[in-house]
PDB file of N, CA, C and O in Angstrom:
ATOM      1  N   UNK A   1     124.757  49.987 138.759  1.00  0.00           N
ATOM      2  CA  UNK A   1     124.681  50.213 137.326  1.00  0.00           C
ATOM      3  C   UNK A   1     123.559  51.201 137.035  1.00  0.00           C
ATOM      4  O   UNK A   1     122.445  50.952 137.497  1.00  0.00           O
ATOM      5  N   UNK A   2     123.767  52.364 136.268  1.00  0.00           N
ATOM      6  CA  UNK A   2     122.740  53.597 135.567  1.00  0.00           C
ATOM      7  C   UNK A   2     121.557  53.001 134.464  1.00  0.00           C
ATOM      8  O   UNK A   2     121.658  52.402 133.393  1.00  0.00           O
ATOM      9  N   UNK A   3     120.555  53.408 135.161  1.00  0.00           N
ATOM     10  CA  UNK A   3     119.436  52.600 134.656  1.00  0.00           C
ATOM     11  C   UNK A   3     119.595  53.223 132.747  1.00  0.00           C
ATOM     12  O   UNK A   3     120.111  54.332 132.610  1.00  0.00           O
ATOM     13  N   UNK A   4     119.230  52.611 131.699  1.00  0.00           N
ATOM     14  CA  UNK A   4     118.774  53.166 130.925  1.00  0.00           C
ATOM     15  C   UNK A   4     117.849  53.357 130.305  1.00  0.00           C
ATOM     16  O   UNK A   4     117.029  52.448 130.165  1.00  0.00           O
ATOM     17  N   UNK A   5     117.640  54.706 129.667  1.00  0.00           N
ATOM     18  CA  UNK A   5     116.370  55.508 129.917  1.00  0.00           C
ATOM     19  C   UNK A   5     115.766  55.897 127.894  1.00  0.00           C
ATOM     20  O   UNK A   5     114.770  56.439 127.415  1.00  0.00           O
ATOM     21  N   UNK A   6     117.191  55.169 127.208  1.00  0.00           N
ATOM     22  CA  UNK A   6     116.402  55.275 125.864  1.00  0.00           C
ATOM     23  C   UNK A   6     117.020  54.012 125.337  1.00  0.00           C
ATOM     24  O   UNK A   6     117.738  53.432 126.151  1.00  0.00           O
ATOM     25  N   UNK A   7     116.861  53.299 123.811  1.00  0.00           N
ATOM     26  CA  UNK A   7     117.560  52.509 123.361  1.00  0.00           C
ATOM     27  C   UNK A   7     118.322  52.920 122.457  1.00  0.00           C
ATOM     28  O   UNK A   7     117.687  53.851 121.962  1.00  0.00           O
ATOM     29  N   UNK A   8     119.412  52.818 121.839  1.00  0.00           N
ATOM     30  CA  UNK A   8     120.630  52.638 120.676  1.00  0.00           C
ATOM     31  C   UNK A   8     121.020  51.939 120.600  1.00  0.00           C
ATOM     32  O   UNK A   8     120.903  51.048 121.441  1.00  0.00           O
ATOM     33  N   UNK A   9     122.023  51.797 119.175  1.00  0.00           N
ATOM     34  CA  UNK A   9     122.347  50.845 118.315  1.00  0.00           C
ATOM     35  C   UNK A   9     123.574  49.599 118.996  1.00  0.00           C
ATOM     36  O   UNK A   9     123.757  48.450 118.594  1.00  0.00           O
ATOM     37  N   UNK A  10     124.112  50.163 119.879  1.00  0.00           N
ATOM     38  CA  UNK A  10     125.165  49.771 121.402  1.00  0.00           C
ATOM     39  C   UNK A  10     124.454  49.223 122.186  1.00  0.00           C
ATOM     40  O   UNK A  10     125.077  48.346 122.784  1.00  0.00           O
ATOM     41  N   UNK A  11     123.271  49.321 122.534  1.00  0.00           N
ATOM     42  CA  UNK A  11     122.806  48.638 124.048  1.00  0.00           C
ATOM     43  C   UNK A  11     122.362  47.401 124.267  1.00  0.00           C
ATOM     44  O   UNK A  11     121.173  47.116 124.127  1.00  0.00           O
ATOM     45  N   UNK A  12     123.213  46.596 124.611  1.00  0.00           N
ATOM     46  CA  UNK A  12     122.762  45.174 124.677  1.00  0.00           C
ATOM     47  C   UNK A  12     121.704  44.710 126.101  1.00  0.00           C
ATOM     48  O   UNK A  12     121.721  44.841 127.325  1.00  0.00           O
ATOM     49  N   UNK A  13     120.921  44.170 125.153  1.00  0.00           N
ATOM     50  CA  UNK A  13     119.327  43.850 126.200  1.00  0.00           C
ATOM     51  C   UNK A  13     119.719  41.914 126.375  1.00  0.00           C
ATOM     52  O   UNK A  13     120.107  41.242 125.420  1.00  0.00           O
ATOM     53  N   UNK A  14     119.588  41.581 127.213  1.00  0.00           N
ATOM     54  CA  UNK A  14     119.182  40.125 127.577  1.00  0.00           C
ATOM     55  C   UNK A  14     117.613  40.012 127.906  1.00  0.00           C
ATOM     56  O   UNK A  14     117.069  40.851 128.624  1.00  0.00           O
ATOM     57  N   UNK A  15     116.927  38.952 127.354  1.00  0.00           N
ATOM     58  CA  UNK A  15     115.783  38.807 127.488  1.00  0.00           C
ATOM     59  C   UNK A  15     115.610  37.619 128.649  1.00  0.00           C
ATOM     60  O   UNK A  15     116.095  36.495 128.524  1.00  0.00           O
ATOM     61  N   UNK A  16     115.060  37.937 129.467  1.00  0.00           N
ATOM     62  CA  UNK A  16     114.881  36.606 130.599  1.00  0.00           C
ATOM     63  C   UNK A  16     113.186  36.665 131.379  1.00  0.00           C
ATOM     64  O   UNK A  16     112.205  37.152 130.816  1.00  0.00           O
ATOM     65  N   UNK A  17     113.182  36.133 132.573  1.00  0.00           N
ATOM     66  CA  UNK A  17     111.433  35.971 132.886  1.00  0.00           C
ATOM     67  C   UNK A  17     111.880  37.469 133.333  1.00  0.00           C
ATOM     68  O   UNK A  17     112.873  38.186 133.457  1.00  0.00           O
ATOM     69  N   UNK A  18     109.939  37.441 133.551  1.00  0.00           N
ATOM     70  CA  UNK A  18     109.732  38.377 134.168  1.00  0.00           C
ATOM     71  C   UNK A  18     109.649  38.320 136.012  1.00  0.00           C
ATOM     72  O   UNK A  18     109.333  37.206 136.430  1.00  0.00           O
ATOM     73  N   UNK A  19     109.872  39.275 136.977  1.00  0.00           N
ATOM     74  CA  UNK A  19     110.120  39.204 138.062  1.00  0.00           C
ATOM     75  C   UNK A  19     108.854  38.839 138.909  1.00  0.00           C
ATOM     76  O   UNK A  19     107.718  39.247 138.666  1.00  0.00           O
ATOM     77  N   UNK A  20     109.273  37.876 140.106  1.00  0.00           N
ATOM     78  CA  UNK A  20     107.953  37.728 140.531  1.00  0.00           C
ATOM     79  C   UNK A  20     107.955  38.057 141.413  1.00  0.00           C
ATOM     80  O   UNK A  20     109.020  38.362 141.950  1.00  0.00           O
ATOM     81  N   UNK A  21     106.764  38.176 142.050  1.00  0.00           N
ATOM     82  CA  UNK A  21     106.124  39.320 143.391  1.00  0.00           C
ATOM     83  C   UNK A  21     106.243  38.470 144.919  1.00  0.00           C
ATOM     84  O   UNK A  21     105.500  37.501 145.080  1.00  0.00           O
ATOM     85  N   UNK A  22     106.919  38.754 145.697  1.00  0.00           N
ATOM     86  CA  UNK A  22     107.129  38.195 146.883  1.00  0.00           C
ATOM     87  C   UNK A  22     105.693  38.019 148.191  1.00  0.00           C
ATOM     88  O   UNK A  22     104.471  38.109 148.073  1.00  0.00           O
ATOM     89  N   UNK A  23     106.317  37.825 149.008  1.00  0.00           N
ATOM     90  CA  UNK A  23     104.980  37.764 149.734  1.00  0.00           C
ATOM     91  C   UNK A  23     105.278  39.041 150.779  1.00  0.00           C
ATOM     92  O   UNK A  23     104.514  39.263 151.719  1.00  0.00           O
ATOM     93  N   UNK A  24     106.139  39.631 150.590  1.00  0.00           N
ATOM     94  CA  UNK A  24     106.146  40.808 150.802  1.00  0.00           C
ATOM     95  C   UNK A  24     106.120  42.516 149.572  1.00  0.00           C
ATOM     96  O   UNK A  24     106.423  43.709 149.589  1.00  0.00           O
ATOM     97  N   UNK A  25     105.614  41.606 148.812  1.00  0.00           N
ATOM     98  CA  UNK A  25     105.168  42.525 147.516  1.00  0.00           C
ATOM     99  C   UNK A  25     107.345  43.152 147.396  1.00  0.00           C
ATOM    100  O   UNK A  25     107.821  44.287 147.392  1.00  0.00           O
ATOM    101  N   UNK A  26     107.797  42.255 147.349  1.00  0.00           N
ATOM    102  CA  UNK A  26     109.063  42.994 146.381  1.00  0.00           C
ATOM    103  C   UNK A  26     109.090  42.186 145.009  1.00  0.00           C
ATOM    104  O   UNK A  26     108.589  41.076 144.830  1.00  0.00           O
ATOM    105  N   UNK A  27     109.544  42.701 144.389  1.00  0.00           N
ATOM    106  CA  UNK A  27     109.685  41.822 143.044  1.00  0.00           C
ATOM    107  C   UNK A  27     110.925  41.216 143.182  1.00  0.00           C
ATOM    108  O   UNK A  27     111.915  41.794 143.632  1.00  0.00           O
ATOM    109  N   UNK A  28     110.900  40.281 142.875  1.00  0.00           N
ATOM    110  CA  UNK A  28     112.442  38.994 142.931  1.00  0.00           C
ATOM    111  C   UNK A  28     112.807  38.628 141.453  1.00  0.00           C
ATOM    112  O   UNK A  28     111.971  37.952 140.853  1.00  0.00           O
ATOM    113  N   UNK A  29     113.852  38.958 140.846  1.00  0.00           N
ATOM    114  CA  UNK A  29     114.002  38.848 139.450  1.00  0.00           C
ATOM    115  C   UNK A  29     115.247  37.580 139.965  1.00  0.00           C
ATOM    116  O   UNK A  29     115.886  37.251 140.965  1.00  0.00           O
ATOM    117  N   UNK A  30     115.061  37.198 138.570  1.00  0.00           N
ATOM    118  CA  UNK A  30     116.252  35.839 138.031  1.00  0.00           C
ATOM    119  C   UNK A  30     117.495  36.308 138.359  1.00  0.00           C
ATOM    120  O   UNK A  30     118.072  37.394 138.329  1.00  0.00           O
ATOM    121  N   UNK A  31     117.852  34.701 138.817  1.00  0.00           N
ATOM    122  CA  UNK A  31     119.559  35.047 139.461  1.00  0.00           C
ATOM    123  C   UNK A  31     120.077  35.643 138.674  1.00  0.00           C
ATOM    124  O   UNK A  31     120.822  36.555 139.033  1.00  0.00           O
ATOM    125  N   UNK A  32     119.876  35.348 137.229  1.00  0.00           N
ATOM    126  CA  UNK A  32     121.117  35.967 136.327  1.00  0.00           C
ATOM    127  C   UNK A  32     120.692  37.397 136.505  1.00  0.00           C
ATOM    128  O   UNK A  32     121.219  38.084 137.380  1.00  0.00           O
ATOM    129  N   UNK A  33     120.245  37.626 136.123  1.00  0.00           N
ATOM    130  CA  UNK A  33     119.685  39.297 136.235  1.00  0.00           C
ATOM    131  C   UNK A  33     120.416  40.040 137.764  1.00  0.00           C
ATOM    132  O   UNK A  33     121.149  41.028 137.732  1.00  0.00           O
ATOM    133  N   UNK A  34     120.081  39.425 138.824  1.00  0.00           N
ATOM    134  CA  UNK A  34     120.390  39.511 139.969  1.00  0.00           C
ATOM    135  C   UNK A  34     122.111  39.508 139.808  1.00  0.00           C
ATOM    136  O   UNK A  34     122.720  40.571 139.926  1.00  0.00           O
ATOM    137  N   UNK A  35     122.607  38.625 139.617  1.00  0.00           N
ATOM    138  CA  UNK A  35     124.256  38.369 139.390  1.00  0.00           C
ATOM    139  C   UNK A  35     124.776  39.398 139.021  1.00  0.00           C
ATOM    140  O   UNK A  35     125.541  40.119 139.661  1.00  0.00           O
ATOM    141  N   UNK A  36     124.135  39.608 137.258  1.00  0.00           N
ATOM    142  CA  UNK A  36     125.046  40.355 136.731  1.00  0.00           C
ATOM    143  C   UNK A  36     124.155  42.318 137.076  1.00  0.00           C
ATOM    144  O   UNK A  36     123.851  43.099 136.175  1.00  0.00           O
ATOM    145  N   UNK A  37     124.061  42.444 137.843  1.00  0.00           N
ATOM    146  CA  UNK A  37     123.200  43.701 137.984  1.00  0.00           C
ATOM    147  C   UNK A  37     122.528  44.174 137.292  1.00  0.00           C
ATOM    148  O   UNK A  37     122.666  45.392 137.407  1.00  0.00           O
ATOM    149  N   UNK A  38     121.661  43.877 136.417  1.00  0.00           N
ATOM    150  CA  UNK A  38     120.544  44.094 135.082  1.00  0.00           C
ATOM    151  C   UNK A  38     119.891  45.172 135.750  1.00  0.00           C
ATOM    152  O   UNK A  38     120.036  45.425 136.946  1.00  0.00           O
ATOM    153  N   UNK A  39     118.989  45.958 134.755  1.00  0.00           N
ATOM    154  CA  UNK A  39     118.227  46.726 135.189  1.00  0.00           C
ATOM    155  C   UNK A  39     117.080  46.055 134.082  1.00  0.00           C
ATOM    156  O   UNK A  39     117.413  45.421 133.081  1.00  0.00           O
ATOM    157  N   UNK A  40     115.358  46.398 134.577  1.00  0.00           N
ATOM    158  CA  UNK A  40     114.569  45.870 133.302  1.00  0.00           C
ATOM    159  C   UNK A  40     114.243  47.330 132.436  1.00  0.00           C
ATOM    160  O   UNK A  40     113.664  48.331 132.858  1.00  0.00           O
ATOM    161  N   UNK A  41     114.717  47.127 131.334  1.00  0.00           N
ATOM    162  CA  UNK A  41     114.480  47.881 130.590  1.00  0.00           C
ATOM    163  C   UNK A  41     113.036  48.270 129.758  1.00  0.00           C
ATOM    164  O   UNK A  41     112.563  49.324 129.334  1.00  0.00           O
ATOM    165  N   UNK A  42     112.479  46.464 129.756  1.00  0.00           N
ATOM    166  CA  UNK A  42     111.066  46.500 128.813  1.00  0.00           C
ATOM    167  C   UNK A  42     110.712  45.856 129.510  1.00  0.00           C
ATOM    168  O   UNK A  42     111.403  45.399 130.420  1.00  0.00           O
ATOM    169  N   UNK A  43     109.198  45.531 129.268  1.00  0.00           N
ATOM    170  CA  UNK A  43     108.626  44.153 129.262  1.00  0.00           C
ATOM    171  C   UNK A  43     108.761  43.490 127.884  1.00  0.00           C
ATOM    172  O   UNK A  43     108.927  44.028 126.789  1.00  0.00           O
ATOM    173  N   UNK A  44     108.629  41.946 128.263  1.00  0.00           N
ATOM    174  CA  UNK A  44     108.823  41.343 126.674  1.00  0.00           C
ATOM    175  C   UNK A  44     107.679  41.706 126.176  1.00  0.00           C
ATOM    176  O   UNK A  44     107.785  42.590 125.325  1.00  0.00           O
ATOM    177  N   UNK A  45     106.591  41.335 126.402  1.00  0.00           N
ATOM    178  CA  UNK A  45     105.132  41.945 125.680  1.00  0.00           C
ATOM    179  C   UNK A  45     105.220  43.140 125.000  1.00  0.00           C
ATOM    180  O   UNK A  45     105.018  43.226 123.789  1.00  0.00           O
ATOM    181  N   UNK A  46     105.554  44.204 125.818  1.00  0.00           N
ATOM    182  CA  UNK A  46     105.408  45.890 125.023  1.00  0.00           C
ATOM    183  C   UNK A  46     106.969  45.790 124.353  1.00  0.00           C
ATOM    184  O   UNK A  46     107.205  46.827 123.732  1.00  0.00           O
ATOM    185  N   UNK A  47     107.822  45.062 124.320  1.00  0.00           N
ATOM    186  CA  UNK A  47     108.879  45.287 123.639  1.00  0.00           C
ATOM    187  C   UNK A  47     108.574  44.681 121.859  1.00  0.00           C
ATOM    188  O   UNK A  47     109.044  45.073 120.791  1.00  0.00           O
ATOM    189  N   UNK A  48     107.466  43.449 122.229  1.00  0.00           N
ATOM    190  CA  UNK A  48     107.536  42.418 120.728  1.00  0.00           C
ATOM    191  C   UNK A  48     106.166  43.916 119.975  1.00  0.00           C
ATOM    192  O   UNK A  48     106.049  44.403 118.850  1.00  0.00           O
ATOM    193  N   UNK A  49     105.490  44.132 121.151  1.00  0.00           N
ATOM    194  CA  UNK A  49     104.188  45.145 120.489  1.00  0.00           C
ATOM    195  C   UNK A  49     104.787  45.901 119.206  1.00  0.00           C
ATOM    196  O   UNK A  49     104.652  45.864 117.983  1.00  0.00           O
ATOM    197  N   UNK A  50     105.708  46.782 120.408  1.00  0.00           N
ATOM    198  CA  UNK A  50     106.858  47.831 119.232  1.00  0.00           C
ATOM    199  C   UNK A  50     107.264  47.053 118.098  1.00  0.00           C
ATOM    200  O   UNK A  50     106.850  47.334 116.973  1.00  0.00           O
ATOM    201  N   UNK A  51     107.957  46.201 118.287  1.00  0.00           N
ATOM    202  CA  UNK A  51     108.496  45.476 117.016  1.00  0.00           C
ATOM    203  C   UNK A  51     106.857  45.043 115.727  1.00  0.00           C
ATOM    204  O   UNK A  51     106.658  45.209 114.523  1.00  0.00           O
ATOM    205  N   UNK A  52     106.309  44.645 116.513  1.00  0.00           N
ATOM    206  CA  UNK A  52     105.096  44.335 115.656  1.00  0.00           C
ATOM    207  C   UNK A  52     104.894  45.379 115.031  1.00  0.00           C
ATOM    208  O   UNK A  52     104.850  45.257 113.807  1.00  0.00           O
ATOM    209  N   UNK A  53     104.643  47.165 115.789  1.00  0.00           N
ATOM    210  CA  UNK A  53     104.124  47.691 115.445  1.00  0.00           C
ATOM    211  C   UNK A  53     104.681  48.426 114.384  1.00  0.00           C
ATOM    212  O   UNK A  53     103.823  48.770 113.572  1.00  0.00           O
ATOM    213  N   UNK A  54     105.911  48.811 114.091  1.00  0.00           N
ATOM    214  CA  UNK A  54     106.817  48.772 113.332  1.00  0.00           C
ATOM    215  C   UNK A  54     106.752  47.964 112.242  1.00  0.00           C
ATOM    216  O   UNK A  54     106.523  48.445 111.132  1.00  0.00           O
ATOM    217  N   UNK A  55     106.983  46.389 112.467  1.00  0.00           N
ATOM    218  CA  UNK A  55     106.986  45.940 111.272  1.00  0.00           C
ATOM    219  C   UNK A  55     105.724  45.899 110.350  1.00  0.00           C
ATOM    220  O   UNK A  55     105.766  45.587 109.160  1.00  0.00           O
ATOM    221  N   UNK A  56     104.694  46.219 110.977  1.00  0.00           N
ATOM    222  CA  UNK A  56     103.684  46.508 110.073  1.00  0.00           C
ATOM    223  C   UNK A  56     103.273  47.454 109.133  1.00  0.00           C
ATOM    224  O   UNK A  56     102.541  47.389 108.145  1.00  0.00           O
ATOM    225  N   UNK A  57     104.247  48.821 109.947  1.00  0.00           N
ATOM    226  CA  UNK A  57     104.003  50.102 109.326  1.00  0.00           C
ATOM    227  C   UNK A  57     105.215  49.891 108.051  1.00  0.00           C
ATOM    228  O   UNK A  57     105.047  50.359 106.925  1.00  0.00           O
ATOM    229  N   UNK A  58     106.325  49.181 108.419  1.00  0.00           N
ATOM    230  CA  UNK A  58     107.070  49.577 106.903  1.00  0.00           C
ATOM    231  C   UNK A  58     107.406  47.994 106.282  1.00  0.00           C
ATOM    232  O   UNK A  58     107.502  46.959 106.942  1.00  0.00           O
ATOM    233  N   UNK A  59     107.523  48.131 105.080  1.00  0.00           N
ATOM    234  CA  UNK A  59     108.121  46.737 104.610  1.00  0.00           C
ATOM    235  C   UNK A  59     109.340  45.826 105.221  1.00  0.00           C
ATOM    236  O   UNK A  59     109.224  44.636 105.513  1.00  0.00           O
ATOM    237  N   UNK A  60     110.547  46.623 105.358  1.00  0.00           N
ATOM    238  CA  UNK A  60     111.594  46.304 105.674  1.00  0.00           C
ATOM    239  C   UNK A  60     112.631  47.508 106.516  1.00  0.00           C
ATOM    240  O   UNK A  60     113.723  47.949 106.158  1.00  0.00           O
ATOM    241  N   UNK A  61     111.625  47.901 108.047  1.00  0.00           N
ATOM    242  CA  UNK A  61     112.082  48.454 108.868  1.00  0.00           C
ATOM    243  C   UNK A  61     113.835  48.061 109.038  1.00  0.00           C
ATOM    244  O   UNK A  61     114.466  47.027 108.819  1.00  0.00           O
ATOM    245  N   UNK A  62     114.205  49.333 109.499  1.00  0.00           N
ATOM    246  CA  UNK A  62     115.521  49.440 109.758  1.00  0.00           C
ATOM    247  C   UNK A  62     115.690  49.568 110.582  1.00  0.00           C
ATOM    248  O   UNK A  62     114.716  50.153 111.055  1.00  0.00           O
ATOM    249  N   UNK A  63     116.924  49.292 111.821  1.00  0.00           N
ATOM    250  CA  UNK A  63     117.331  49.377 113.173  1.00  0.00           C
ATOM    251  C   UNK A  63     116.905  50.303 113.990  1.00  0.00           C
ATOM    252  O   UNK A  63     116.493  50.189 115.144  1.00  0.00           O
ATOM    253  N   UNK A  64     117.095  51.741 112.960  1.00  0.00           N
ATOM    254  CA  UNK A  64     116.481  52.896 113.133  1.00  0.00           C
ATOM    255  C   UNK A  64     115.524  53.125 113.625  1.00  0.00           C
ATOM    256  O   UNK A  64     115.246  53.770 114.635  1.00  0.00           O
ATOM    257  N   UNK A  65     114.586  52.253 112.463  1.00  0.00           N
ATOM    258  CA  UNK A  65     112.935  52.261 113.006  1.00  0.00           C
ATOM    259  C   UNK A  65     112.861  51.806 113.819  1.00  0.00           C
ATOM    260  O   UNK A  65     112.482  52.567 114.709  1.00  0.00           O
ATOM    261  N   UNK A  66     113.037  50.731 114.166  1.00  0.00           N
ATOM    262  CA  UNK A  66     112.956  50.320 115.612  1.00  0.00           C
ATOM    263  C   UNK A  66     113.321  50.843 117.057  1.00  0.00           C
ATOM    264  O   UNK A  66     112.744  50.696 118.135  1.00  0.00           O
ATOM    265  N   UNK A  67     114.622  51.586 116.659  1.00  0.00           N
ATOM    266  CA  UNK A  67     115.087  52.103 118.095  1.00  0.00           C
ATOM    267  C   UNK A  67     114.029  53.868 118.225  1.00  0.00           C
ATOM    268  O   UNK A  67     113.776  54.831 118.949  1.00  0.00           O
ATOM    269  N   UNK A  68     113.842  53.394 117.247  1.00  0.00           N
ATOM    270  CA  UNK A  68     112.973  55.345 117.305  1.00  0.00           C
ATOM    271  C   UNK A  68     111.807  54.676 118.004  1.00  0.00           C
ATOM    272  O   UNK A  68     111.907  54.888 119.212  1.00  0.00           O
ATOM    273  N   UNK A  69     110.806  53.995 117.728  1.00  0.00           N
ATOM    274  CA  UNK A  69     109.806  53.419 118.332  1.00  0.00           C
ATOM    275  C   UNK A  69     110.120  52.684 119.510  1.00  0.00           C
ATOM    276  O   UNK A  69     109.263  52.720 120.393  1.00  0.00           O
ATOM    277  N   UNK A  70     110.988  52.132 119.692  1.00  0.00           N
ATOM    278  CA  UNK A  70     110.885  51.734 121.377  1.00  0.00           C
ATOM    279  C   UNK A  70     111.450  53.010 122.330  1.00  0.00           C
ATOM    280  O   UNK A  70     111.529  52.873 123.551  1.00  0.00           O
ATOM    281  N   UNK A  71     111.788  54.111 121.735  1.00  0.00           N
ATOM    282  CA  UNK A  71     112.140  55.018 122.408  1.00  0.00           C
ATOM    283  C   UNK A  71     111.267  56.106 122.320  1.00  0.00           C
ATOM    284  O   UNK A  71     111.503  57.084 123.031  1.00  0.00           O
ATOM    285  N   UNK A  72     109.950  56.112 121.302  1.00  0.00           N
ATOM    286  CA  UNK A  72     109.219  57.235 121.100  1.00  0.00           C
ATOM    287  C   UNK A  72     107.793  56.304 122.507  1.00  0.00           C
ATOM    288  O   UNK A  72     107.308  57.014 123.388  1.00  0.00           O
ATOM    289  N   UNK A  73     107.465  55.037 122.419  1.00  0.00           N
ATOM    290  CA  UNK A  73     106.695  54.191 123.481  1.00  0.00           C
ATOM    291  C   UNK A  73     107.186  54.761 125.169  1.00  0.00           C
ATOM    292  O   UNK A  73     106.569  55.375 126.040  1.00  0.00           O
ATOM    293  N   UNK A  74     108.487  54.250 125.093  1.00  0.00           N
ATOM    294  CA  UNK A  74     108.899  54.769 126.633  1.00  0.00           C
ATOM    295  C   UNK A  74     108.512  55.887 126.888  1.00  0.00           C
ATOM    296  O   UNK A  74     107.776  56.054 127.860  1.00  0.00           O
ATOM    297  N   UNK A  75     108.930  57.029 126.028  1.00  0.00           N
ATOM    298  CA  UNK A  75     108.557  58.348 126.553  1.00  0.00           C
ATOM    299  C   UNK A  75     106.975  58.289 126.434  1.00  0.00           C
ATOM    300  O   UNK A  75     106.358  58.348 127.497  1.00  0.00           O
ATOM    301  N   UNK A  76     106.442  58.207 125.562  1.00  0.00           N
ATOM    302  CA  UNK A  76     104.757  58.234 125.630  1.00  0.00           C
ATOM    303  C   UNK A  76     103.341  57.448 125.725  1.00  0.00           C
ATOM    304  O   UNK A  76     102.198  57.897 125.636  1.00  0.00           O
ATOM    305  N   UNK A  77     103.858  55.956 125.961  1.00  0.00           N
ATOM    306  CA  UNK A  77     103.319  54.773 126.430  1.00  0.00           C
ATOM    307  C   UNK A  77     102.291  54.997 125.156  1.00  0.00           C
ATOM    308  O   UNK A  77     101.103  55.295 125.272  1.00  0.00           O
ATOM    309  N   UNK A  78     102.850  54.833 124.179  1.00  0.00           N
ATOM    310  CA  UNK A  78     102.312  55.064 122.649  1.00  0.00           C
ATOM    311  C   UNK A  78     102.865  54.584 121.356  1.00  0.00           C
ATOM    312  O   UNK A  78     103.919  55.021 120.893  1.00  0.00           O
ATOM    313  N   UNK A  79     102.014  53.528 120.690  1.00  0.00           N
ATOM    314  CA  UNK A  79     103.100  53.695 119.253  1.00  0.00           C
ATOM    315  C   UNK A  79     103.688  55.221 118.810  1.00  0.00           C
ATOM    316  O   UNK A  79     103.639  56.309 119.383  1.00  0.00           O
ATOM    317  N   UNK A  80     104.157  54.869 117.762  1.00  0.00           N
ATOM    318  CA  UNK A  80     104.523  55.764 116.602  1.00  0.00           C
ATOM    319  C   UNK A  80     104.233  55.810 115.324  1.00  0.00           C
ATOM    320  O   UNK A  80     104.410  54.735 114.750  1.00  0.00           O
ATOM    321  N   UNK A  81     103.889  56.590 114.740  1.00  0.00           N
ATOM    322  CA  UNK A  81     103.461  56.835 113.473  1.00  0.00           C
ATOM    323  C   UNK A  81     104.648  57.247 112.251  1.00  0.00           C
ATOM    324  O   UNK A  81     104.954  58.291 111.675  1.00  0.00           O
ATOM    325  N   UNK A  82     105.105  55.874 112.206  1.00  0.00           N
ATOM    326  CA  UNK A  82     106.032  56.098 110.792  1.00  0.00           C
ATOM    327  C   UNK A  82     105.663  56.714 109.302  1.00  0.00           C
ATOM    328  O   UNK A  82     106.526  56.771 108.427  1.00  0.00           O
TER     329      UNK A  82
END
């Protein structure tokens, strides 16, 4: 499966743990993840940040806003300035 590399209004995310580190330093993610071939797209932390950071800047952010900011972060490990 093709990793993806921005978010839109189509892309369905499952939220599950995060992967843990082997004793050979590989990361081992959740069966389900594993099963259904997931790729990790976020972390939950920098994913709720964005959302925070967003909902602070406007009253009643729109989908929009949101997908612009988790996609303006990826590219620049940075909020955005709405």
């Amino acid at each position: 499966k093709e990793y993806e590399s921005s978010a839109r209004a189509d892309l369905i995310c499952y939220l599950e743990m995060y992967p843990v580190i082997s004793d050979d330093d590989d990361e081992v993610y959740p069966e389900f993840v594993i099963n259904n071939s997931l790729e990790l797209f976020f972390y939950g932390d920098q994913f709720l940040d964005v959302l925070r950071n967003i909902s602070t800047q406007k009253e009643n952010p729109s989908m929009e806003d949101f997908i612009a900011g988790l996609n303006f972060y990826l590219e620049n490990d940075n909020f955005i300035d709405l």
